[in-house]
N, C-alpha and C positions, 0 to 999 in steps of 0.2 A: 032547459036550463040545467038539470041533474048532467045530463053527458057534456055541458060546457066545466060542470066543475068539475067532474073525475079528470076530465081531461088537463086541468090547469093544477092539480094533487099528484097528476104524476110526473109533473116537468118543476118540481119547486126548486128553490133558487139554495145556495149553500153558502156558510163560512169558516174557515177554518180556526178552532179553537186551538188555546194555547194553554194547556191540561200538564200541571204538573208528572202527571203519570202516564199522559197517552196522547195523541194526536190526531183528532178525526174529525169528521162534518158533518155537520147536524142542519138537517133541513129548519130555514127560516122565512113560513109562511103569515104573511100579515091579513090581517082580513079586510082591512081597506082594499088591500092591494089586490085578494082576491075579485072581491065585488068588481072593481074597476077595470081590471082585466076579464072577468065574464062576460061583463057589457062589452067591453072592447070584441073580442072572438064571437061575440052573440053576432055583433053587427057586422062584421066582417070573415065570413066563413071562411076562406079562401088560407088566413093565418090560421085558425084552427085547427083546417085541416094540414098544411106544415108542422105545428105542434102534435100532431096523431102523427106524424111523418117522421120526425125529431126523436119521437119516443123509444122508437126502435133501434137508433144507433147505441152500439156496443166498445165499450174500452177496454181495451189490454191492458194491464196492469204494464208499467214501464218497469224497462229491464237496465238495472243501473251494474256499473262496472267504475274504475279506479280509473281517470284518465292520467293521472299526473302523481307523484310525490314531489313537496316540495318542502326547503328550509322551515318546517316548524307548521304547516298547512296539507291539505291532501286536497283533489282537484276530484269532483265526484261527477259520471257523464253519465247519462239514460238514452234509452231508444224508446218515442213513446208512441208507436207502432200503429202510426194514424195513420187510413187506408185514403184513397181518392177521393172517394164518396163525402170524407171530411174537409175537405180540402177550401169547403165555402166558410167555415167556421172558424172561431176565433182559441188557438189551445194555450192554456196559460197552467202551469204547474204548481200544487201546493207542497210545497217540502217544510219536515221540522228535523229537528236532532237534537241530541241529550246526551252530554257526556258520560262517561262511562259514572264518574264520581260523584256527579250530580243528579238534583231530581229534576231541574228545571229543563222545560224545553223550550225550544229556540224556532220560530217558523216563521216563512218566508215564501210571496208568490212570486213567480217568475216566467218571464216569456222563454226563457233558454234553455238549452237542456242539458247544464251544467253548473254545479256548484261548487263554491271553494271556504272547505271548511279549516278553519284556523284551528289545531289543538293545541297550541298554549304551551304548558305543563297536563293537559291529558293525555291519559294511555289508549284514548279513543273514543268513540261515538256511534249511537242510535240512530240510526237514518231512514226516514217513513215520505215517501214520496206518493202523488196521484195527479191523476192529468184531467182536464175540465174545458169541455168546449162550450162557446158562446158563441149562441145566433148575431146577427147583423144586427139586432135589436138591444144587444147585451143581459141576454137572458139564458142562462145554463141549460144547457139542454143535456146533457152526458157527465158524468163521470167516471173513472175510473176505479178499480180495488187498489186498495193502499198496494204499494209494493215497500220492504220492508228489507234495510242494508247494515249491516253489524260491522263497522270495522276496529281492529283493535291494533297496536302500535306492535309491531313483532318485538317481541325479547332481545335487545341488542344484546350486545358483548361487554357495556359499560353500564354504569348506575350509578348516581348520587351526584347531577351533577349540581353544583353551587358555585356561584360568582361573588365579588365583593368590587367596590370602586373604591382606592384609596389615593390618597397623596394627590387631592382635587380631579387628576384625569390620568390615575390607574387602573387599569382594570384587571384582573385575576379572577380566573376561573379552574376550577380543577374537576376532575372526576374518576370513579374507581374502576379498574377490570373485572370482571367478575372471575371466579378460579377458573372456570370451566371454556375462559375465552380461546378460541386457537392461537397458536402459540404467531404462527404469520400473520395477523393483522396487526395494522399500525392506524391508531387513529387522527381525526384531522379536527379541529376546533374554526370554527368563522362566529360571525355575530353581525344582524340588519340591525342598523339605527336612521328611521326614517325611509328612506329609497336609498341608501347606501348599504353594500355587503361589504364586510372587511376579512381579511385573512390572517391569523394568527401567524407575530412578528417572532414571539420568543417562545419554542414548549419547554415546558419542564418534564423531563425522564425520568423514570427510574431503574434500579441497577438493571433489567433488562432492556435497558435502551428501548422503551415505551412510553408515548408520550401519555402523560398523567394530567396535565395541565397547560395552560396558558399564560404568559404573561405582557400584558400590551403595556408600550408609554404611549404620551402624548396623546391618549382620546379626549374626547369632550363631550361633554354630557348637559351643557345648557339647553337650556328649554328659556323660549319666553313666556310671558303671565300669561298661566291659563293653559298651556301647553304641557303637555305630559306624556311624550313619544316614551315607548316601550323599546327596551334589548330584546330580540330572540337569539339566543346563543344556540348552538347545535353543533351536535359531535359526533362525527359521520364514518364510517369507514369508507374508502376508496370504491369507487366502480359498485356501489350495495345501496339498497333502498332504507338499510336497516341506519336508522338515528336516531339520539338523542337529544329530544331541544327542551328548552325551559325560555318563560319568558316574566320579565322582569323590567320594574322602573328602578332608573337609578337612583331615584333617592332613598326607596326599599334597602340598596344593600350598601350605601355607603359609610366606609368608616371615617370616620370626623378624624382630623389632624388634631394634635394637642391646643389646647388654650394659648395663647401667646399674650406676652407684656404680664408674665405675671411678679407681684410685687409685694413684699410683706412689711408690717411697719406693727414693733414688739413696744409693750408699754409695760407697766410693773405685773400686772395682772394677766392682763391678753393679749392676742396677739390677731393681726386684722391681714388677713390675705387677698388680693385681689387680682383680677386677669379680667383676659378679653377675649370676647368669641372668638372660635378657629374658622377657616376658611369652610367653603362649601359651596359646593354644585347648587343648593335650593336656596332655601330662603334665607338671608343675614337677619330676618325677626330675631332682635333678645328675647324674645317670651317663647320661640320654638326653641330653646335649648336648654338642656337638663342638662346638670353637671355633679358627678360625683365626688367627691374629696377623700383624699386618703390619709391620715395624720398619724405616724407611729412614732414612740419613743425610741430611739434608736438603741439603746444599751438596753432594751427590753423586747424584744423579739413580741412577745403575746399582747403586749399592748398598743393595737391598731384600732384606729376608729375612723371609721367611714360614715359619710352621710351624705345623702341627693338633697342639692337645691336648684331653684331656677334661678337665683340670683346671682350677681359677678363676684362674688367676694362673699368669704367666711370668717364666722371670730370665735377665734378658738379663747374660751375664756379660765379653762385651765392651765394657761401658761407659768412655768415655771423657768426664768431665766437662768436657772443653774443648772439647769434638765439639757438636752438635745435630743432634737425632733428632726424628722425628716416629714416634706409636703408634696402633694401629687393631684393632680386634677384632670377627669376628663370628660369627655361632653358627649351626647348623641342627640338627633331630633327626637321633642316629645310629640309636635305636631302633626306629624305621620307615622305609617307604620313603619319602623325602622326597628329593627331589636339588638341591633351593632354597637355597641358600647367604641368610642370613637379610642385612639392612642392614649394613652398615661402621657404626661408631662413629665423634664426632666425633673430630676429629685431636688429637693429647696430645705435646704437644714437654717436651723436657727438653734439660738441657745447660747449657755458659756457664755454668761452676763448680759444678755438680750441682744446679742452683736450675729447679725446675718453672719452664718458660717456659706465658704464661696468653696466649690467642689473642685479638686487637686486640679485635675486636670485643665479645669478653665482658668487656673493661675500660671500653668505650665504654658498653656494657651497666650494666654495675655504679656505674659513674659517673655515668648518669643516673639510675637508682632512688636512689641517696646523695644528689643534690641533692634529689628530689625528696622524699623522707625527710625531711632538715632543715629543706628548704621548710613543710611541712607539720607538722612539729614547733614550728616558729619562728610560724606560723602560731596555732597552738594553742595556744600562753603565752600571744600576745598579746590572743587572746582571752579566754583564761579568769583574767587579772588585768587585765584593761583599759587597756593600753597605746595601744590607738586613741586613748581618748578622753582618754587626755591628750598626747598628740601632736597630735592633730586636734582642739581642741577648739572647740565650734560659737560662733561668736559672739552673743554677746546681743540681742535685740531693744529696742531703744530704747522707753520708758516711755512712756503714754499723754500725760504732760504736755509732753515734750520733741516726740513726735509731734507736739499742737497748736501748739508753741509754732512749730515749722517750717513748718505749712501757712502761719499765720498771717503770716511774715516772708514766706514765698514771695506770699501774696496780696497784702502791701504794697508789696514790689518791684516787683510787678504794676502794680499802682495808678499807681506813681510813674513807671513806666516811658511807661504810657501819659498820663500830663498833660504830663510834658515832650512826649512827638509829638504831642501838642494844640495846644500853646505854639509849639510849631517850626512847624505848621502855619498857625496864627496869624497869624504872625511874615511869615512869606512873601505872604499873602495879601493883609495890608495893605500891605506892598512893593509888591505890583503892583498896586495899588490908586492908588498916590503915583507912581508912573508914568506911568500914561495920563494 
């Protein structure tokens, strides 16, 4: 019974732990499970002696290599250098990995001999790989030494990069060169949203005609409830494995439109401001919106007072109707993380006897739609009871007989014009005729 147990202490079973600092396999032998297996190999020699047979196979440590770069991920491949002899057994792989920024690690068993690691916004990853066969019985019989893979993200030519969603389904992204960039490369910007790649429509240069940014219309960034697909944007140089990607949910970076319908109504004392949520990609919840207010005295530069509520409407109770004030308001989610302070509103004065003051230019505004309005009102009587044509009315063409009767004076005038310069010619003639 002693050589059934050494024997069953050096074939023990394993699992892989998930160690914020390391990643390895700790033999887990149960004593139930011993006892029951002793009996079992007692009584059937023939397994035992397979397990004395088992004991002897040796693993290579697997030899991992980079199969792929991809958009925002790296494709990681091993050889895990199992000979013929294994070929009855079953090899299944433990892999972990740890970002370079993090302490946490990440693992994972797999029948394949390849993995696909997502970095995100990391600069890279810890990668600890080992290979593990299993008898027909599912019983570990081998393992292999960790083999152990550092990769880090090469130092592009760019840095810093950052996106924002605006105006419901804008997107903008930019990023910096670094000084030290060769002067011939030209960078390229895309962005995955779901199983979709898209290509940057508009870049932004600068005075060396380098593109520095992006800027998209027309995206969409809905999600249904419960749903929260991720941007990976990435900024690539041509025909290079070297890029830069970041990834990101859209409601993280979007900036909120101004408040709209907003509306103010002045009493002797205060004065009562209110609006309505601005548009947005996530949630229309009124309790997800935090809204800022801006209120300055306008003939006084220093005297501005700002203050965050979550509710639609503010009451300024230091109103003074002889004062002039100018108002402002803008919104961003509280219920995520979002740190984007959304657009200002346009400017809102009141004042000068408690009478809404209305900004130049939307009177310049309004005054030209009113003439044009009238214009075209005035327009449209005139036409549809026919004031043209009795204002303009076309003059008549003169009758067929009055037409002859004109050629005919004009040909006799004709006539007559020419016998007198006949006569004058005449005249002269035989004058110099009575001469010589």
């Amino acid at each position: 019974m002693e050589t059934l147990w050494l024997n069953f202490k050096m074939i023990p079973t394993f699992r892989a732990l998930n160690s914020k600092h390391s990643c390895f396999m700790e033999p887990v032998i149960s004593s139930t499970v011993l006892l029951i297996l002793g009996l079992t190999m007692w009584k059937i020699f023939p397994s035992a002696s397979l397990a004395s047979t088992e004991q002897n196979i040796i693993l290579s440590s697997p030899n991992v290599t980079i199969k792929k770069y991809g958009s925002g991920y790296v494709v990681l491949t091993w050889d895990s250098k199992l000979t013929k002899d294994m070929e009855n057994f079953a090899a299944k792989y433990v892999f972990c990995y740890q970002y370079l920024n993090l302490k946490r690690w990440y693992s994972e068993i797999t029948e394949r001999n390849f993995a696909r690691i997502v970095l995100k916004s990391h600069l890279g990853f810890n990668f600890k790989i080992c290979t593990q066969l299993k008898n027909k019985r599912g019983i570990h019989v081998a393992e292999s030494a960790w083999a152990e893979y550092n990769y880090q993200v090469p130092a592009g030519p760019v840095h810093n990069l950052s996106c924002i969603v605006y105006n419901i389904s804008n997107l903008k992204c930019t990023w910096e060169i670094k000084p030290e960039s060769p002067e011939e490369l030209q960078f390229f910007f895309s962005y995955r949203y779901r199983r979709d790649l898209f290509q940057c429509q508009q870049y932004l240069t600068n005075a060396k005609k380098k593109n520095i940014g992006c800027d998209m219309k027309d995206v969409h960034f809905n999600a249904t409830i419960g749903e929260r697909p991720r941007i990976r944007a990435t900024v690539s140089v041509k025909d290079s494995e070297v890029q830069l990607n970041w990834s990101f949910l859209p409601l993280h970076i979007e900036i909120l439109t101004p408040p709209i319908n907003i509306s103010v109504s002045t009493g002797k004392e205060n004065a009562r401001f209110q609006w309505n949520p601005p548009a947005t990609i996530g949630s229309k919840d009124k309790s997800c919106f935090l809204y800022e207010v801006k209120l300055k005295q306008s003939d006084k530069e220093a005297h501005v007072r700002y203050a965050e509520i979550e509710n639609e409407e503010y009451l300024f109770p230091d109103y003074d109707g002889n004062k002039r004030y100018s108002f402002q308001v803008r919104a961003k989610k509280n219920c995520i993380k979002n740190k984007h302070w959304g657009e200002w509103s346009e400017l809102v004065f009141i004042g000068e006897g408690g009478k809404a003051i209305v900004q130049p230019w939307l009177v310049v505004l309004i005054g030209f739609f009113s003439i044009m309005s009238i214009g075209s009102l005035i327009g449209f009587l005139c036409k549809r009871y026919k004031v043209f044509n009795l204002l303009f009315t076309p003059v008549p063409e003169p009758s067929h007989k009055i037409t002859n009767w004109l050629i005919s004076e004009s040909t006799h005038l004709q006539n007559n014009a020419l016998v007198q310069t006949e006569a004058v010619t005449t005249t002269e003639v035989v004058t110099a005729t009575g001469d010589s």
